[in-house]
N, C-alpha and C positions, 0 to 999 in steps of 0.2 A: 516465564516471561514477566518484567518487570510492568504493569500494568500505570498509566498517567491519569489523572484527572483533567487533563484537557480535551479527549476524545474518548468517544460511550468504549466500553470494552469489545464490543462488537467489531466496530471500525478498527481498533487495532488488530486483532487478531486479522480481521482482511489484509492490513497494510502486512501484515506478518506474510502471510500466505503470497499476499503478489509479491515482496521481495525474493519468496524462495523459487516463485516462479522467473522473475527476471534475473536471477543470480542462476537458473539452472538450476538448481537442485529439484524442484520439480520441473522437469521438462515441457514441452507440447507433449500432451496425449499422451501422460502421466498421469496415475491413480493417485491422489493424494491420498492422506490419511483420514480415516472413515472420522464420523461425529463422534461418536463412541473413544474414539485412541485422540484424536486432538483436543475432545474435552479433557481427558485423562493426562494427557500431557500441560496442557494449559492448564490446568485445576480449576477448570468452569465449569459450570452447568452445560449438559448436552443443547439447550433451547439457545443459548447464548452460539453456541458452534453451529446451530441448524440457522441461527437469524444469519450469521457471518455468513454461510454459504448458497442461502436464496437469493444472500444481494450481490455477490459472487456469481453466481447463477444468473443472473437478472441484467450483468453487465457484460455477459458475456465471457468470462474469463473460467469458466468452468463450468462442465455441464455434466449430468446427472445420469447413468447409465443403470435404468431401474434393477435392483437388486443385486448391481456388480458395485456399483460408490458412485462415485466421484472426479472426474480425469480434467486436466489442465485440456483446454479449448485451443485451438486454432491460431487463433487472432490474440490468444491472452496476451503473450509479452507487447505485441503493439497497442495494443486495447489500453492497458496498463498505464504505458508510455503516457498515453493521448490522456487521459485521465488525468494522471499526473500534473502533467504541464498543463492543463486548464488551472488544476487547485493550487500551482503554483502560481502563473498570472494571477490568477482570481484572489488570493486572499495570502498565500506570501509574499509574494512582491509588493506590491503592496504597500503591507508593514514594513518590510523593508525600509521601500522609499520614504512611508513616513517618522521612523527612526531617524534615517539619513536627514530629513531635515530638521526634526528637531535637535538633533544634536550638532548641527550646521557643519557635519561633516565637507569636506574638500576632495575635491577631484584627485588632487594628491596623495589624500589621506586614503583613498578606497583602492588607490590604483595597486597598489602592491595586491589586496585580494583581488580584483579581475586579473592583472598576472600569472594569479595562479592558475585559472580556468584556463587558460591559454597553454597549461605545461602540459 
């Protein structure tokens, strides 16, 4: 995984894990991969995979099944969603908007990307 400077490595590897939750790949009440194998896959420290999955744990989208791992929760893929679209309102849109006015974009000029959402 190609790791950014805009977000702690922690929060990636989360945003990592709820993608393969909402694409399926991990399922509802699916074992993910133990601290141990997605350190080892990631090339991080085990503490960095143990911080990623107590705030994982802590939002509900995985919980903790003593001495068995790790399993995809219930609620995770709606959980997710609803998270998501907060940090979206909240702090992309946003930005967005205030690109769109500084660059005095036009109704015109944006309507072809809304378009797209519509296909």
């Amino acid at each position: 995984m190609e790791f950014r400077d805009s977000k702690g490595i922690f929060q990636q590897i989360a945003d990592n894990v709820c993608d393969k939750i909402i694409s399926g790949e991990f399922p509802v009440g699916s074992k993910i991969p133990s601290v141990r194998e997605q350190a080892a896959e990631m090339g991080v420290n085990h503490n960095t995979i143990m911080r990623t999955y107590m705030e994982l744990q802590r939002e509900n989208i995985i919980s903790n099944q003593r001495g068995i791992g790790y399993f995809v929760s219930e609620e995770a893929p709606q959980q997710i969603i609803k998270l998501r679209k907060e940090e979206f309102f909240s702090h992309e849109m946003p930005e967005f908007i205030r690109q769109v006015k500084l660059l005095n974009l036009t109704r015109e000029e944006l309507k072809p990307l809304f378009d797209q959402l519509n296909q």
